[in-house]
N, CA, C and O atoms as CSV, one atom per row, in Angstrom:
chain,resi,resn,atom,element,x,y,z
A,1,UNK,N,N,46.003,-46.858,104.514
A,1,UNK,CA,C,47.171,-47.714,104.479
A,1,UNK,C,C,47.097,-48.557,103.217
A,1,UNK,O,O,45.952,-48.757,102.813
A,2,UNK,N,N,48.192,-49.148,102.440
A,2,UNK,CA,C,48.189,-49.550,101.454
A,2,UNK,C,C,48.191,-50.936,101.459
A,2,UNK,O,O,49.053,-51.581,102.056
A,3,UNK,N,N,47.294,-51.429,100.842
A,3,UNK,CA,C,47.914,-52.922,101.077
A,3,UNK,C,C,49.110,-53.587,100.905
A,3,UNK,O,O,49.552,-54.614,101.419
A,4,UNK,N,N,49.623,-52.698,99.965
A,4,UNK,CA,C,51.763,-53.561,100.119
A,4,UNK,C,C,51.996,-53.505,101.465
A,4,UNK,O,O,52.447,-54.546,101.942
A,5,UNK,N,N,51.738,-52.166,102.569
A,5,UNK,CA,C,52.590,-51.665,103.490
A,5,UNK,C,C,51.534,-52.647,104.679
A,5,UNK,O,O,52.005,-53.071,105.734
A,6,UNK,N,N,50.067,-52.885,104.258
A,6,UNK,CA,C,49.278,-53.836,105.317
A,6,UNK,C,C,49.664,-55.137,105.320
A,6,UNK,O,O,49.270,-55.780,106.292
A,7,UNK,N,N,50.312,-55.705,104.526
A,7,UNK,CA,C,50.686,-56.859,104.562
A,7,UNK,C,C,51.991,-57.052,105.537
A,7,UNK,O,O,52.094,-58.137,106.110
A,8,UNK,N,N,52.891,-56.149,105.729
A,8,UNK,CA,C,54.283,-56.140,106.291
A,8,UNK,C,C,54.063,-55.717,107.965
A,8,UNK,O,O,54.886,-55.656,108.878
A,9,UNK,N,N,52.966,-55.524,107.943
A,9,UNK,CA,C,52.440,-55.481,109.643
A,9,UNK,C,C,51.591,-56.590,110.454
A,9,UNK,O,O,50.395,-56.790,110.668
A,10,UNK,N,N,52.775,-57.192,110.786
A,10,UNK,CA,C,52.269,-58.168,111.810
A,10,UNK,C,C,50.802,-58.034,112.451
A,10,UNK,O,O,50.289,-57.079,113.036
A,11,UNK,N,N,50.342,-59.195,112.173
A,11,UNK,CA,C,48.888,-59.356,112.384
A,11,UNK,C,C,48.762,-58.926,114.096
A,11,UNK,O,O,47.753,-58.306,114.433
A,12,UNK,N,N,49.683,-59.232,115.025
A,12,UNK,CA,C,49.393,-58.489,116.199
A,12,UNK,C,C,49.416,-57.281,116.428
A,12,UNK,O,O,48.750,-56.854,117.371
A,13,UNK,N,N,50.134,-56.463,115.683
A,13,UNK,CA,C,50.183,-55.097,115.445
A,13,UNK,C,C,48.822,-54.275,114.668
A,13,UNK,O,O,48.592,-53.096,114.935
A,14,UNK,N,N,48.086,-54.951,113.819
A,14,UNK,CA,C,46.965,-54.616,113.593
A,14,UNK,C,C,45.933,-54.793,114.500
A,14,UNK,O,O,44.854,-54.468,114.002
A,15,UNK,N,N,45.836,-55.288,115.938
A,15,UNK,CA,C,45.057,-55.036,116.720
A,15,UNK,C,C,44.932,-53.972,117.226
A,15,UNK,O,O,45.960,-53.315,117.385
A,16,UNK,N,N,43.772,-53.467,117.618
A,16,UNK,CA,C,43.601,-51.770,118.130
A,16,UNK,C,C,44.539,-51.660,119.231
A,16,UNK,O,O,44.447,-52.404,120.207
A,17,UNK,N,N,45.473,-50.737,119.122
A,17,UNK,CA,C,45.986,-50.462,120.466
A,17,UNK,C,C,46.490,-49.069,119.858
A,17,UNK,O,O,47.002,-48.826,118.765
A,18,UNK,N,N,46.156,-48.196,120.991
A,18,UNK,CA,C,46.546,-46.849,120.372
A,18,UNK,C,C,47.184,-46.001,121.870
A,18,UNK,O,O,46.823,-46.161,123.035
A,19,UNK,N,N,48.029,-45.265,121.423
A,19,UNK,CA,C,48.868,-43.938,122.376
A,19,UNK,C,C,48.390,-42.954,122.587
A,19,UNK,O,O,47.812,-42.736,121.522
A,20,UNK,N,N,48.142,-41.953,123.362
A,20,UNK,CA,C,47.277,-40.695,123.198
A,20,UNK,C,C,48.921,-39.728,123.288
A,20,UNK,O,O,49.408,-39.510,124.398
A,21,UNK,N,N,49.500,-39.318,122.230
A,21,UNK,CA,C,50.025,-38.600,122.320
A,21,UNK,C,C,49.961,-37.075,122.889
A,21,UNK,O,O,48.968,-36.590,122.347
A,22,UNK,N,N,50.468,-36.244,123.602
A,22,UNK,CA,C,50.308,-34.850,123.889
A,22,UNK,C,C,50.914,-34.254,122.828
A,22,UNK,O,O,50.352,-33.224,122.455
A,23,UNK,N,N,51.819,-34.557,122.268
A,23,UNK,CA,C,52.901,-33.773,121.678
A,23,UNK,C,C,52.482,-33.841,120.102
A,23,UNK,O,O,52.548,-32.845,119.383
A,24,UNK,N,N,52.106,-34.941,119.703
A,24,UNK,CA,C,51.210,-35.146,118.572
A,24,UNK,C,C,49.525,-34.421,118.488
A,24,UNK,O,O,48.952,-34.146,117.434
A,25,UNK,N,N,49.004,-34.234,119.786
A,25,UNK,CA,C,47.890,-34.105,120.449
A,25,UNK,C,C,46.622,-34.939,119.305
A,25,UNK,O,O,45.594,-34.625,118.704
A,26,UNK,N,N,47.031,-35.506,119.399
A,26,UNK,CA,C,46.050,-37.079,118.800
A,26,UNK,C,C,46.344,-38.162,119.161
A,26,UNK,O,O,47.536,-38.465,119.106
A,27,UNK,N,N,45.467,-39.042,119.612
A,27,UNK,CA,C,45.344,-40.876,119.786
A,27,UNK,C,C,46.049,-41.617,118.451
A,27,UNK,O,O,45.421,-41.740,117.399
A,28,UNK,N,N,47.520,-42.127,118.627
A,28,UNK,CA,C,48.150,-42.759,117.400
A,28,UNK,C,C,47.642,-44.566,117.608
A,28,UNK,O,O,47.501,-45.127,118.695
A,29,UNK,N,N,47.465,-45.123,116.391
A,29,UNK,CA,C,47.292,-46.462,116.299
A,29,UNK,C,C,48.381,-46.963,115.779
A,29,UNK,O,O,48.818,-46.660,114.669
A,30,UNK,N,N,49.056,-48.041,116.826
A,30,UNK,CA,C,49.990,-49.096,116.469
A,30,UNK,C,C,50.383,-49.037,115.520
A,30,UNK,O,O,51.576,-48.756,115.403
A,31,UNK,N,N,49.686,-49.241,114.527
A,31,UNK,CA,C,49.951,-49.560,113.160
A,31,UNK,C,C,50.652,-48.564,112.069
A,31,UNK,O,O,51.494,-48.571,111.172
A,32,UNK,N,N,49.744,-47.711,112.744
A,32,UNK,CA,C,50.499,-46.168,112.166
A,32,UNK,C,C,51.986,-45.465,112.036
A,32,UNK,O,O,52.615,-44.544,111.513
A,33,UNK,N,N,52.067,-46.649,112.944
A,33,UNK,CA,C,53.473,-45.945,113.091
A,33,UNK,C,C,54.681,-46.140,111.755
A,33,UNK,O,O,55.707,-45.555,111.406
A,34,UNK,N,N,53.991,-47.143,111.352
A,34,UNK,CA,C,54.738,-47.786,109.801
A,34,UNK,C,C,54.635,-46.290,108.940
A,34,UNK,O,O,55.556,-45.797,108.290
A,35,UNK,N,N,53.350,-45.749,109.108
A,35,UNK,CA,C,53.426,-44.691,107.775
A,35,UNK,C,C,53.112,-43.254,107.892
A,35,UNK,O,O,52.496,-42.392,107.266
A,36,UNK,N,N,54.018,-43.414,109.302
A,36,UNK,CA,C,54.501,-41.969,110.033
A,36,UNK,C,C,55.122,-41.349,109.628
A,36,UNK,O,O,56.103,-41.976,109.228
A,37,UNK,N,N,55.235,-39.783,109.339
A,37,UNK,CA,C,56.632,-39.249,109.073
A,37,UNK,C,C,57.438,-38.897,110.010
A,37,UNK,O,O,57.216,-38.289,111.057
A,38,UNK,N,N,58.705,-39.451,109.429
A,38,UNK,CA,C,60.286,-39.278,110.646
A,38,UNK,C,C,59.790,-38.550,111.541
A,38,UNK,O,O,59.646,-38.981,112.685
A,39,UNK,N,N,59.348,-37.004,111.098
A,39,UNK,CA,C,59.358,-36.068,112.610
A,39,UNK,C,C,58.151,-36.378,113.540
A,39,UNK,O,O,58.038,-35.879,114.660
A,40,UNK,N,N,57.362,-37.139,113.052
A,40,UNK,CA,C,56.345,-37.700,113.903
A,40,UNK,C,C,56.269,-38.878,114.667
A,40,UNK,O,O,55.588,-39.246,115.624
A,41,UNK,N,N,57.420,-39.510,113.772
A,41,UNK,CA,C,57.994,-40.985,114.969
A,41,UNK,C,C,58.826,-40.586,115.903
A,41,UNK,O,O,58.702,-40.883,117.091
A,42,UNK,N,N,59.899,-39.756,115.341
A,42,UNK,CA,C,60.796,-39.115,116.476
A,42,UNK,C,C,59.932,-38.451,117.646
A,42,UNK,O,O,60.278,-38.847,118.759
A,43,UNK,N,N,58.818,-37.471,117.636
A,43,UNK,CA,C,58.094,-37.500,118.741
A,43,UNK,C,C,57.681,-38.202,119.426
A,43,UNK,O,O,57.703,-37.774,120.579
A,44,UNK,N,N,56.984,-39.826,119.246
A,44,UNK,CA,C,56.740,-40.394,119.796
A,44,UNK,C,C,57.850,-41.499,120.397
A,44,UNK,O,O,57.465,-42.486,121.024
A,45,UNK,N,N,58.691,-41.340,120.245
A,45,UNK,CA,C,59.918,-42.051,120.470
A,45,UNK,C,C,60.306,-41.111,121.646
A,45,UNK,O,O,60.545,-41.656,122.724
A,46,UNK,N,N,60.385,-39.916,121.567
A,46,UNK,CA,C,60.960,-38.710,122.646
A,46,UNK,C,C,59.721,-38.959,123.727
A,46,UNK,O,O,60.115,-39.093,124.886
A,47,UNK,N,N,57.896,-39.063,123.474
A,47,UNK,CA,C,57.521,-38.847,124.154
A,47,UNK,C,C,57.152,-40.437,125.232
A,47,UNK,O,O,56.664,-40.427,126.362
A,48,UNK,N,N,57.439,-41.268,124.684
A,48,UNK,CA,C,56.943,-42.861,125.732
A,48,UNK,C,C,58.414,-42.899,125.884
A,48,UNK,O,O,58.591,-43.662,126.834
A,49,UNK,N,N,59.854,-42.386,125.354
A,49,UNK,CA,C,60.459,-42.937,126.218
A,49,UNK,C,C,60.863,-41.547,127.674
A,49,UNK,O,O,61.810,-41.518,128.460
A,50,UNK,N,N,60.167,-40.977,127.578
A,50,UNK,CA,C,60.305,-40.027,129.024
A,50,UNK,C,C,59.295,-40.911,129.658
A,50,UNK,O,O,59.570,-41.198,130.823
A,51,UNK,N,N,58.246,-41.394,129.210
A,51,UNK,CA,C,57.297,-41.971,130.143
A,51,UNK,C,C,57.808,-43.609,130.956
A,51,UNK,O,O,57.476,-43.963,132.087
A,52,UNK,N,N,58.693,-44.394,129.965
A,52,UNK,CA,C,59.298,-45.648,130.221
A,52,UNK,C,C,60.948,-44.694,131.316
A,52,UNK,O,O,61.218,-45.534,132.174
A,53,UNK,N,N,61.418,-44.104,131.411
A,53,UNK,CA,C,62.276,-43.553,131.819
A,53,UNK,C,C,61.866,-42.883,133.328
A,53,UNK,O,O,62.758,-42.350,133.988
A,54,UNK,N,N,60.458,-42.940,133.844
A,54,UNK,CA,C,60.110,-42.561,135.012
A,54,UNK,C,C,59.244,-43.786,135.848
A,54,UNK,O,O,58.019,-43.903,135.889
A,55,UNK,N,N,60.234,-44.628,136.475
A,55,UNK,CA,C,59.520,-45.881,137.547
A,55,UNK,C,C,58.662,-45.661,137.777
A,55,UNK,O,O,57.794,-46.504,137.549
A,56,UNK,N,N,58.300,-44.437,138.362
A,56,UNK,CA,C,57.048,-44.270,138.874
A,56,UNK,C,C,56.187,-44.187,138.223
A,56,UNK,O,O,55.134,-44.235,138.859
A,57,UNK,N,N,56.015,-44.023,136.678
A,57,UNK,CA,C,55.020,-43.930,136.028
A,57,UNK,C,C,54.626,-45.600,135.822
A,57,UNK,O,O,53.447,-45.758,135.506
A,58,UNK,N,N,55.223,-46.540,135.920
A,58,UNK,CA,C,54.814,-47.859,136.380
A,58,UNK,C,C,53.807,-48.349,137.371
A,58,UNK,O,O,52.988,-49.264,137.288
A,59,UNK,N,N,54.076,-47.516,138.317
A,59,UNK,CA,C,53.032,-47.664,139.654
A,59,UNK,C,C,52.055,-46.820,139.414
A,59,UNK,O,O,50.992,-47.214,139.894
A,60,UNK,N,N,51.984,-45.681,138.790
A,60,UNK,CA,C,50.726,-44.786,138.341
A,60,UNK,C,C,49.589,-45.295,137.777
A,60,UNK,O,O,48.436,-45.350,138.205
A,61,UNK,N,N,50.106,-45.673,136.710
A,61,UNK,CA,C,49.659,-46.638,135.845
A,61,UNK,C,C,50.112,-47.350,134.543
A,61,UNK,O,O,50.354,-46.989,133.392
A,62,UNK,N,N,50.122,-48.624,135.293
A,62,UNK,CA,C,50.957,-49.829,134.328
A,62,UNK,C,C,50.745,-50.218,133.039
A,62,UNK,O,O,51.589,-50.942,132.511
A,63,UNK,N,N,49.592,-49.807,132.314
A,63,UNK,CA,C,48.699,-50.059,131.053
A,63,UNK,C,C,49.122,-48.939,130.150
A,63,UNK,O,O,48.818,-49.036,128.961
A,64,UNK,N,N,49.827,-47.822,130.593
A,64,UNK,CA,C,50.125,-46.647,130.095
A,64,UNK,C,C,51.412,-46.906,129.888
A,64,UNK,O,O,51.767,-46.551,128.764
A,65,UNK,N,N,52.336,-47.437,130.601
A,65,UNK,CA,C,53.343,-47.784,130.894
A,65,UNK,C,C,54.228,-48.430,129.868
A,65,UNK,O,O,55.262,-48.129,129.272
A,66,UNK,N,N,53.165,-49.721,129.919
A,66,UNK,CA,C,53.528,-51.300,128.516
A,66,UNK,C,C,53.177,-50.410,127.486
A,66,UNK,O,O,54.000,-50.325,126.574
A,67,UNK,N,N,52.536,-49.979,127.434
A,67,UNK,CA,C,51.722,-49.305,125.758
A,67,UNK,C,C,52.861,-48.718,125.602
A,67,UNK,O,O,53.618,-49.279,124.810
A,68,UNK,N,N,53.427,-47.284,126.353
A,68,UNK,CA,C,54.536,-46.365,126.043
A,68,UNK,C,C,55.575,-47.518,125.636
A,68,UNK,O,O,56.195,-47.363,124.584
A,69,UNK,N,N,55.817,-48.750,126.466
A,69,UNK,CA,C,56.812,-49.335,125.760
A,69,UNK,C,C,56.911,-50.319,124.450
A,69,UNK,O,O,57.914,-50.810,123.934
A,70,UNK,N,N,55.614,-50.432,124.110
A,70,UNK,CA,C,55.402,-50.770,122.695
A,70,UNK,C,C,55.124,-49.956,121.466
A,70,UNK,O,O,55.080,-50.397,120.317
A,71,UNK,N,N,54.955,-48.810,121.818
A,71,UNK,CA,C,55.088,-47.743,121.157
A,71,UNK,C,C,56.675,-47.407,120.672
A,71,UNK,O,O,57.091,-47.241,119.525
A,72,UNK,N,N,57.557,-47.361,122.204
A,72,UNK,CA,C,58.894,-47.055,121.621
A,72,UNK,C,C,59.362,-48.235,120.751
A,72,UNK,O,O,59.487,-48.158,119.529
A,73,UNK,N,N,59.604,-49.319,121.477
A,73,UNK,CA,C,60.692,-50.170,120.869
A,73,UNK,C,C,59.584,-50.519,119.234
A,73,UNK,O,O,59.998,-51.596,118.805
A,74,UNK,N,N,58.975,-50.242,118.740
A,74,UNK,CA,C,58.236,-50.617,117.462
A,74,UNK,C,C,58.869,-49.606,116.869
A,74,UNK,O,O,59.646,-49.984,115.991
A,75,UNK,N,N,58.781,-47.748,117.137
A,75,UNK,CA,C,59.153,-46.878,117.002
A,75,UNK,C,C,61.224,-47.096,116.244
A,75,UNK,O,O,62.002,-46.863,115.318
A,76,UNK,N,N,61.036,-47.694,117.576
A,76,UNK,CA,C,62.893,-47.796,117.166
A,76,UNK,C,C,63.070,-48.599,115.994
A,76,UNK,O,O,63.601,-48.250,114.940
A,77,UNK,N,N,62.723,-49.374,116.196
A,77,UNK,CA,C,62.622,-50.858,114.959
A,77,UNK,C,C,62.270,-50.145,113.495
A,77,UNK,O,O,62.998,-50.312,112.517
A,78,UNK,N,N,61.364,-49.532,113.472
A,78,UNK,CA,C,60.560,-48.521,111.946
A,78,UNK,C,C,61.673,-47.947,111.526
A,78,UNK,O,O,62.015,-47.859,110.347
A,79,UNK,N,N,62.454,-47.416,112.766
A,79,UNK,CA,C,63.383,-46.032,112.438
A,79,UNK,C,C,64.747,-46.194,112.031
A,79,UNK,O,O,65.413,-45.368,111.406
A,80,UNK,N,N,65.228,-47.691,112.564
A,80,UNK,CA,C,66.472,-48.558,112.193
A,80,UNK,C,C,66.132,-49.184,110.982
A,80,UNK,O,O,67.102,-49.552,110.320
A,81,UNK,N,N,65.225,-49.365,110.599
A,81,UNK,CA,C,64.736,-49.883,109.144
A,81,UNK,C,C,65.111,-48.660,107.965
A,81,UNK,O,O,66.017,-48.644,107.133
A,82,UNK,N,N,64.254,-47.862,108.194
A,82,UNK,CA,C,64.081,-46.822,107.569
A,82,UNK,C,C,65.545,-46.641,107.324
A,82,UNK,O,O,65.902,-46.933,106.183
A,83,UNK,N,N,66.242,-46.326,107.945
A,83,UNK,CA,C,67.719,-45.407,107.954
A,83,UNK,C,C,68.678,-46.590,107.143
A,83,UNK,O,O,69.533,-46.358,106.288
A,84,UNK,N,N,68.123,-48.377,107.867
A,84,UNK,CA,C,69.286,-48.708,107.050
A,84,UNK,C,C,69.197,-49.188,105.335
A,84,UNK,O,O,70.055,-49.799,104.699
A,85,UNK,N,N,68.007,-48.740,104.913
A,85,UNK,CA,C,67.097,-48.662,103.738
A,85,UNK,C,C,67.707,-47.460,102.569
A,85,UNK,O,O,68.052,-47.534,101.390
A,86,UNK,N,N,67.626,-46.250,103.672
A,86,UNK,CA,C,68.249,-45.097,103.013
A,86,UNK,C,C,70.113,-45.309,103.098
A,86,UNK,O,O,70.833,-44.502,102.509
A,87,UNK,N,N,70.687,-46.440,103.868
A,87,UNK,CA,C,72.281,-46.270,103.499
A,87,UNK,C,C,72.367,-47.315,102.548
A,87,UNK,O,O,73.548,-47.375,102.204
A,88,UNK,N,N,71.729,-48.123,101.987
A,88,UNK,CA,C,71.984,-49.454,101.430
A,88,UNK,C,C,71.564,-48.345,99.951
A,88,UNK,O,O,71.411,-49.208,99.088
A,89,UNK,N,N,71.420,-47.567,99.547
A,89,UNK,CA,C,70.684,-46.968,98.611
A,89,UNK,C,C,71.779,-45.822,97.852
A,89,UNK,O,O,71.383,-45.106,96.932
């Protein structure tokens, strides 16, 4: 990671917290998600929000749950950036 792009990540976001993607089939870190490529955020965006999209995966387990949902909405945020970066351009 670069330090221009380490500086623009919130110091809570640099704490370890990581996703075990299937679809990626690797453990993603928070942070990573800044210097993801599109088709690799869009997976993880497709894959925690099927997981936030099933209640029951709340009661399964809840730690899996919050993570999937900090995964997406960070996900979304990167991806609304990104796009409105490329129309201002």
């Amino acid at each position: 990671m670069t330090q221009h792009l380490k500086r623009e990540i919130p110091q809570q976001e640099l704490r370890e917290k990581w996703f075990k993607s299937h679809l990626l089939d690797r453990e993603v870190e928070l942070g990573e998600l800044y210097d993801m490529p599109e088709e690799e955020l869009d997976l993880i965006m497709a894959e925690t929000a099927e997981i936030r999209s099933d209640s029951s995966n709340r009661e399964r387990n809840l730690g899996k749950f919050c993570t999937a949902g900090y995964f997406l909405e960070l996900s979304r945020i990167i991806d609304k950036r990104r796009l409105d970066s490329t129309n201002k351009l």
